[in-house]
GUSE-365903 format. One record per residue (C-alpha): z, x, y; residue in three letters. Coordinates in steps of 0.001 Angstrom, whole numbers, plus 500000, padded with zeros to 6 digits. Example, Ala and Ser with C-alpha at 12.3 -4.5 7.8 and 13.67 -1.06 7.14 Angstrom:
2
507800, 512300, 495500, ALA
507140, 513670, 498940, SER
This chain:
263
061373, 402955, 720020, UNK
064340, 402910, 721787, UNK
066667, 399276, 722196, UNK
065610, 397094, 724876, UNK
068255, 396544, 727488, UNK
070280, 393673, 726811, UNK
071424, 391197, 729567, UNK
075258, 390888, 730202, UNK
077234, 388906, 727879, UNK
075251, 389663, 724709, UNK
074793, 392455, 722566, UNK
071211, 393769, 720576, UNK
070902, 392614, 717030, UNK
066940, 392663, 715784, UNK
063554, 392985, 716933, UNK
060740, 390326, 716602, UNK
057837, 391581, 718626, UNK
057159, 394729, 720688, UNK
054161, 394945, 723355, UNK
053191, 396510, 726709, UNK
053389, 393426, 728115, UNK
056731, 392005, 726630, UNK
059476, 393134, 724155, UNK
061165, 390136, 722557, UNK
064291, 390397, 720112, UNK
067239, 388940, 718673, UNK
070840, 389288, 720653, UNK
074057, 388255, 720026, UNK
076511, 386278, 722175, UNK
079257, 383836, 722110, UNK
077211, 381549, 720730, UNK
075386, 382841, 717936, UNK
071968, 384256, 718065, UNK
069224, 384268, 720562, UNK
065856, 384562, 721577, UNK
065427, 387320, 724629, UNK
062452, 388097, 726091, UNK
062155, 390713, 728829, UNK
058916, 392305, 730046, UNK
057199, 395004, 728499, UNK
056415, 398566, 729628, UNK
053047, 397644, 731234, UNK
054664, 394523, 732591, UNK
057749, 396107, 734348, UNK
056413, 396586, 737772, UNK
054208, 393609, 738170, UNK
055305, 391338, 740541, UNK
052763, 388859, 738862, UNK
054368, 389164, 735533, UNK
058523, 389053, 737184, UNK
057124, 385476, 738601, UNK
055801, 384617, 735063, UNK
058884, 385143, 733430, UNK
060928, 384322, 735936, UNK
059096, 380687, 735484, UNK
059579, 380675, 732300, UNK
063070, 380571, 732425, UNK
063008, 377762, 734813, UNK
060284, 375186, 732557, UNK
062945, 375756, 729574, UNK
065962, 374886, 731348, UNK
064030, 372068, 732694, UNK
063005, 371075, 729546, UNK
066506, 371060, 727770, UNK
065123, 371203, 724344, UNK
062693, 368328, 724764, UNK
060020, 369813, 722468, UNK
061034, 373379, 723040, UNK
063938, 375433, 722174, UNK
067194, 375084, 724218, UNK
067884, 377860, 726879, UNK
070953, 379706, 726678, UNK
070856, 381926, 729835, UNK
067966, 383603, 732136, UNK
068312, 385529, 735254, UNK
067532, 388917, 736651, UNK
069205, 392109, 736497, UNK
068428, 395597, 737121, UNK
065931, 395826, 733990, UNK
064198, 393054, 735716, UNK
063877, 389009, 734580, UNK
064928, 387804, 730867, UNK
065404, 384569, 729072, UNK
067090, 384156, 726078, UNK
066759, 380622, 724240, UNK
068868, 379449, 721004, UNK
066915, 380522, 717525, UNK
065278, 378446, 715790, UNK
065720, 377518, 711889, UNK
061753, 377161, 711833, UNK
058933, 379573, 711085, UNK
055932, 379522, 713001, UNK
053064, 377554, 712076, UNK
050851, 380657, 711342, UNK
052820, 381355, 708783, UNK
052519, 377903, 706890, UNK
049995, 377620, 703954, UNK
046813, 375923, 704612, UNK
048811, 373078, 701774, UNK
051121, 372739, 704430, UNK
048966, 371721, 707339, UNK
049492, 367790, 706564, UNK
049471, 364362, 708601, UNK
053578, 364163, 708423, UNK
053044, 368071, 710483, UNK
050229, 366815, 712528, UNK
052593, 363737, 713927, UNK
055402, 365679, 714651, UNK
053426, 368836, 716201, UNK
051722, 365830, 718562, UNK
055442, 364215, 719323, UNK
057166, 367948, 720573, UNK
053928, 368255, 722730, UNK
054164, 364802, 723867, UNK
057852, 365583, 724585, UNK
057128, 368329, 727060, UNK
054475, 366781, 728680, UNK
056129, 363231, 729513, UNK
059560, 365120, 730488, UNK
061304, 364520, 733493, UNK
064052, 365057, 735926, UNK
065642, 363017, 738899, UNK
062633, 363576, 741113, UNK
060456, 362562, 738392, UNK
057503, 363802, 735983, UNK
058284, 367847, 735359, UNK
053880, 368413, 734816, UNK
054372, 371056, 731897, UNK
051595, 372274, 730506, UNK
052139, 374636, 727944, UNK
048634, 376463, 728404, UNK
048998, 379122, 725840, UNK
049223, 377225, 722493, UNK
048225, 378564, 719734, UNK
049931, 379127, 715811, UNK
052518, 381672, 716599, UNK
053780, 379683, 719360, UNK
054148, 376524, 717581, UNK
057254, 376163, 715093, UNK
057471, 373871, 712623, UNK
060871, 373073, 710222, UNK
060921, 373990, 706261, UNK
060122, 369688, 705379, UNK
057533, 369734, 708474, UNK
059679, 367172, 710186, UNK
060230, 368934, 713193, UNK
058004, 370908, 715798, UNK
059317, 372950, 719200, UNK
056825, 375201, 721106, UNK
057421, 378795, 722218, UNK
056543, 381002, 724652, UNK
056134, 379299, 727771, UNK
055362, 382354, 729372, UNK
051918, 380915, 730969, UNK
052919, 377609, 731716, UNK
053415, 375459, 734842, UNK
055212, 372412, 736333, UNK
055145, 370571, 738948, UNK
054265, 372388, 742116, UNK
052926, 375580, 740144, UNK
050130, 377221, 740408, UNK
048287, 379455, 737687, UNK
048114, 383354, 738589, UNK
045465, 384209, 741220, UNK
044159, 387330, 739651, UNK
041645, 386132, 737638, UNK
042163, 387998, 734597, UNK
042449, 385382, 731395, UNK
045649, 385241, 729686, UNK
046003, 383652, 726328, UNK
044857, 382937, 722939, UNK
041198, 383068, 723321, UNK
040700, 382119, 719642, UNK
042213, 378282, 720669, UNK
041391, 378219, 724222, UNK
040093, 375340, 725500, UNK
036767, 375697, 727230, UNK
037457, 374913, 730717, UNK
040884, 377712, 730890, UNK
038244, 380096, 728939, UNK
035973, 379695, 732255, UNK
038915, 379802, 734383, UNK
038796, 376239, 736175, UNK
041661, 374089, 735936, UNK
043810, 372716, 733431, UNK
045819, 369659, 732490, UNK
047611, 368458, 729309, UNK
043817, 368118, 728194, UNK
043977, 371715, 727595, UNK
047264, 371925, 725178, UNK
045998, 369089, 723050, UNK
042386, 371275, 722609, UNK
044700, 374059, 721678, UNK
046799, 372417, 719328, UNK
044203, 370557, 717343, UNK
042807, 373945, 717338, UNK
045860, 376113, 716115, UNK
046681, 372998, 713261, UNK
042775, 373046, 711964, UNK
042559, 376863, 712096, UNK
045454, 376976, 709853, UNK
044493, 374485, 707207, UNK
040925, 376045, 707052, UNK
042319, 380225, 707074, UNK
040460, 381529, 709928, UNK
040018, 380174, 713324, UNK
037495, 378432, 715244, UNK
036016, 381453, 717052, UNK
036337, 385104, 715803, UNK
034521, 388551, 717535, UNK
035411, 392000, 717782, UNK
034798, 392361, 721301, UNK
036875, 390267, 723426, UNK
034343, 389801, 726497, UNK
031903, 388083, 723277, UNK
034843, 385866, 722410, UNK
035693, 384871, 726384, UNK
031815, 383996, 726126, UNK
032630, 381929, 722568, UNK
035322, 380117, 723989, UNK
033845, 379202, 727327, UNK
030152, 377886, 726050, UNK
030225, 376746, 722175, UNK
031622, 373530, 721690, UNK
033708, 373847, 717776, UNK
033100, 370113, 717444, UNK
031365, 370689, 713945, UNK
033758, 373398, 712996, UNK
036171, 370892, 713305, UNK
034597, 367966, 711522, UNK
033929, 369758, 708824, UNK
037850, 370936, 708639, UNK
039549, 367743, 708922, UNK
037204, 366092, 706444, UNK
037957, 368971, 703805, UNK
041785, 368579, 704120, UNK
041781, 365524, 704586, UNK
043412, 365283, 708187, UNK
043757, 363278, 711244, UNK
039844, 362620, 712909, UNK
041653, 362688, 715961, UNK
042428, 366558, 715768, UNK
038322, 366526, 716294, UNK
038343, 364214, 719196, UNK
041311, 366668, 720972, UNK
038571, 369885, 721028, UNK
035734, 367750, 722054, UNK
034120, 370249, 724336, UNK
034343, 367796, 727306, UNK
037992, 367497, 728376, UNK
036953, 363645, 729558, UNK
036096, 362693, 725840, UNK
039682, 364061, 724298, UNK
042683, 361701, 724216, UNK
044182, 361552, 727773, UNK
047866, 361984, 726367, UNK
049748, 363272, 723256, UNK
051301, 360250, 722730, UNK
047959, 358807, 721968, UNK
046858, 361328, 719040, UNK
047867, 360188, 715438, UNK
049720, 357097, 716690, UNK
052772, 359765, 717702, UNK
């Protein structure tokens, strides 16, 4: 594989994650060590996919670390779009043990997503939704203190709108229903998502599994995981309200972050 073109200003150190649609690794600059993502091969010469990235840069700047890793520079150059964003000390929730999937992680994974959503800026409300959460793209610190979200490569904010193309984009696995069946979205969706990713990784396997991905856009979009996650949170011992968030009906969830968990 050869090294992915760095931007100007830093220099390649690592690779992370390597896919046709994106290539993201660690660089070096002045100071310290990023985050870059550029796009992939299949990616390179979609205009769909320059405008998704080239979002992406903008929601984290606008975001200034409120629930999300700071940005340290994003632009375009003749290799196309990139962001790069400061490293994090954290490991991705995936990777925490089912033991480690407790209230003290729940709170502070419902504060960083009630961070982005209530963000603003001098004209007002930003309207982030994340709309791709799932447990790689949540981090969480080694005492479970701290949360940020990643990857706000399918986001939007205010005055966005989601591609046009039709074709689904995401973590089907934690997908809310109504993104699964391609109608709109609001900060609804994330908390499905979240309650989701947290409950999939206390329990070991997600809500919905298939080997056929057109079966699991099905999954997603018609079968509610109410009693999956019932019977999760009472095992563990968690939060009821991670069951209310992926209530199949988006009206009976919590209408805000701030309101799961007493965050």
């Amino acid at each position: 594989m050869s090294t992915p073109r760095t931007p100007d200003g830093f220099v390649f150190d690592s690779p992370i994650a390597t896919s046709a649609a994106s290539e993201v690794f660690l660089v070096r600059g002045e100071g310290g060590v990023g985050v870059c993502k550029r796009l992939g091969p299949r990616a390179r010469d979609d205009a769909a996919s320059h405008a998704l990235l080239e979002r992406e840069g903008r929601i984290v700047r606008a975001l200034a670390g409120r629930g999300a890793p700071e940005l340290v520079a994003a632009g375009v150059d003749d290799a196309g779009p990139f962001v790069v964003t400061r490293r994090l000390a954290m490991i991705p929730l995936a990777d925490l043990a089912p033991s480690g999937v407790v209230d003290s992680v729940v709170r502070a994974a419902f504060r960083a997503l009630a961070a982005i959503h209530e963000a603003t800026d001098a004209d007002g409300a930003l309207g982030i939704v994340h709309a791709d959460v799932s447990p790689s793209n949540v981090m969480v610190s080694g005492d479970g203190a701290e949360v940020r979200f990643v990857d706000f490569g399918l986001s939007t904010m205010r005055g966005d709108a989601p591609p046009a193309d039709g074709v689904f984009r995401g973590a089907l696995a934690f997908a809310p229903p109504e993104l699964a069946r391609g109608e709109a979205i609001d900060v609804r969706a994330d908390l499905f998502a979240l309650a989701a990713s947290l409950l999939s990784v206390a329990a070991g396997a997600p809500p919905r599994s298939s080997s056929s991905e057109a079966a699991l856009l099905a999954l997603a979009g018609g079968e509610p995981i109410d009693a999956w996650a019932r019977a999760v949170a009472a095992r563990f011992g968690l939060e009821p309200a991670l069951v209310a968030c992926v209530a199949f009906d988006r009206a009976d969830r919590p209408a805000r972050a701030r309101e799961v968990c007493g965050t």
